[in-house]
C-alpha positions as CSV (number, residue, x, y, z in Angstrom):
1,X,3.8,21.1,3.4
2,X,1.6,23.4,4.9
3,X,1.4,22.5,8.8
4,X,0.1,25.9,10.1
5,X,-3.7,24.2,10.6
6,X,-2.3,21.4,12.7
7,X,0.2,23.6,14.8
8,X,-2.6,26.0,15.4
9,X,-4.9,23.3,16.8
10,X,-2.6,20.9,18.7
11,X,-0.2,23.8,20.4
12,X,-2.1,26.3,21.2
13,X,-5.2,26.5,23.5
14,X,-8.1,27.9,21.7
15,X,-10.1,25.1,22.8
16,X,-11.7,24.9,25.8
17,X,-10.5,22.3,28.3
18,X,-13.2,20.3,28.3
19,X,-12.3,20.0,24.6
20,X,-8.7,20.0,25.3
21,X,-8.3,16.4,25.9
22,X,-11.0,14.6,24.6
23,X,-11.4,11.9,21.8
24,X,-11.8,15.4,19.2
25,X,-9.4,17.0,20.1
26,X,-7.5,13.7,19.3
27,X,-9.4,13.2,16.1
28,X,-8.7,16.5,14.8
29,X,-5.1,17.0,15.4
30,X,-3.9,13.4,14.2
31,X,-6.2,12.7,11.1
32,X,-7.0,16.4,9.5
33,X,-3.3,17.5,8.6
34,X,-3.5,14.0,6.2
35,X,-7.1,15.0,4.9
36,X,-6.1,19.1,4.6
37,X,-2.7,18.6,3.5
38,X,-3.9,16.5,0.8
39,X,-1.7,13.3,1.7
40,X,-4.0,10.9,0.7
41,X,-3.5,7.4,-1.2
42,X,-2.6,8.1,-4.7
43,X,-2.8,4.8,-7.5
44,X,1.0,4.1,-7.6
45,X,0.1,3.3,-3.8
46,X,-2.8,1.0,-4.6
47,X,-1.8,-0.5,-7.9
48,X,1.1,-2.3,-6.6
49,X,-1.1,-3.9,-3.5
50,X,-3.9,-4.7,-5.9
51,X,-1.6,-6.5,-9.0
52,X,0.6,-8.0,-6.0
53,X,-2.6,-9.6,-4.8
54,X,-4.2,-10.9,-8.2
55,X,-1.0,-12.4,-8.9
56,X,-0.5,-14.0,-5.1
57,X,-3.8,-15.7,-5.6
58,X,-3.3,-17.1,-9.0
59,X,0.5,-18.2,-8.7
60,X,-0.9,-20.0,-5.3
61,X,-3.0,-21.4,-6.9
62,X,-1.2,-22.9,-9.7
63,X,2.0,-23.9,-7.4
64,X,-0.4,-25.8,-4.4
65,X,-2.6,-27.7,-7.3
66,X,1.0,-28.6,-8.9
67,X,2.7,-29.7,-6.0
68,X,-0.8,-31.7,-4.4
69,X,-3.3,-32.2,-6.9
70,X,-6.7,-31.4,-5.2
71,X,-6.9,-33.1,-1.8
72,X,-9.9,-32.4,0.3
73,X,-8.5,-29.8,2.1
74,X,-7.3,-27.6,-1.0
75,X,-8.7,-24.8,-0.2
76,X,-7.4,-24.2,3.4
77,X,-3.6,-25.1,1.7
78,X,-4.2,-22.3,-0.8
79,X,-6.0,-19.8,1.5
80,X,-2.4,-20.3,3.7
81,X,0.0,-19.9,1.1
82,X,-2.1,-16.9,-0.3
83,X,-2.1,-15.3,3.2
84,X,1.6,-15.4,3.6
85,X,2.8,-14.5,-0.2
86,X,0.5,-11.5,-0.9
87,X,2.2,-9.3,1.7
88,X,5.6,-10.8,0.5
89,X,4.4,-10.2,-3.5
90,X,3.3,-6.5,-2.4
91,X,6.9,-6.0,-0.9
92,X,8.3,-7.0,-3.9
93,X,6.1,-5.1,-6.3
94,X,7.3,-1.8,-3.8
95,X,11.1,-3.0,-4.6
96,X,10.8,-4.3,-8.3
97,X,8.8,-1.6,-10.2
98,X,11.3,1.4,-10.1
99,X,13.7,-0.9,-11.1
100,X,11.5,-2.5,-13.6
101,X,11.0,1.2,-15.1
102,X,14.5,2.2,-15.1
103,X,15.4,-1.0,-17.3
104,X,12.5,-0.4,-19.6
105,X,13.9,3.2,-20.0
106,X,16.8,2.3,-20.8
107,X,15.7,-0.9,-23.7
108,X,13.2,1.7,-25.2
109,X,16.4,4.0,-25.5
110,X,18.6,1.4,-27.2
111,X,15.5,0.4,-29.7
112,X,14.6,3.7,-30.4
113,X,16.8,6.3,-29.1
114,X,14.3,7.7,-26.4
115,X,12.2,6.5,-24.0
């Protein structure tokens, strides 16, 4: 990783000192390695999030309906148990899809001899 950008700016003072310590200075030295050094969100980062989400909503759903039928105050019961098992689900997906992919691996190679 290339961090010459950022050490030049925050360790050395090329700047003047008005600049020095100001809300820029700040700005450039904490966010621009991320944006230069190309560290930015990538799908596998997102996907999980997203599919953990879609699933969250409609397994809340389906679970609060079961369990209460549709009392008046449905919605606020599923907006609650939404809030609290997406984070959870997204968790999970982090945890579950490497191992999901090592077990498909290893079925597609006892089918058919390579995955």
């Amino acid at each position: 990783m290339n961090m010459g950008l950022w050490k030049n700016r925050a360790h050395t003072n090329t700047r003047p000192e008005s600049e020095c310590c100001g809300a820029s200075f700040l700005l450039d030295t904490l966010i621009d390695p991320f944006t230069e050094n190309n560290m930015k969100l990538k799908p596998q980062h997102i996907q999980p999030v997203i599919m953990a989400g879609i699933m969250a909503f409609l397994m809340t759903g389906f679970i609060t309906w079961l369990n209460l039928g549709l009392p008046s105050n449905f919605i606020a019961l599923w907006a609650r148990a939404f809030i609290i098992a997406w984070p959870l689900a997204a968790m999970a997906a982090y945890i579950a899809i490497p191992i999901a992919q090592k077990a498909t691996r290893k079925i597609l190679t006892a089918l058919y001899g390579t995955a």
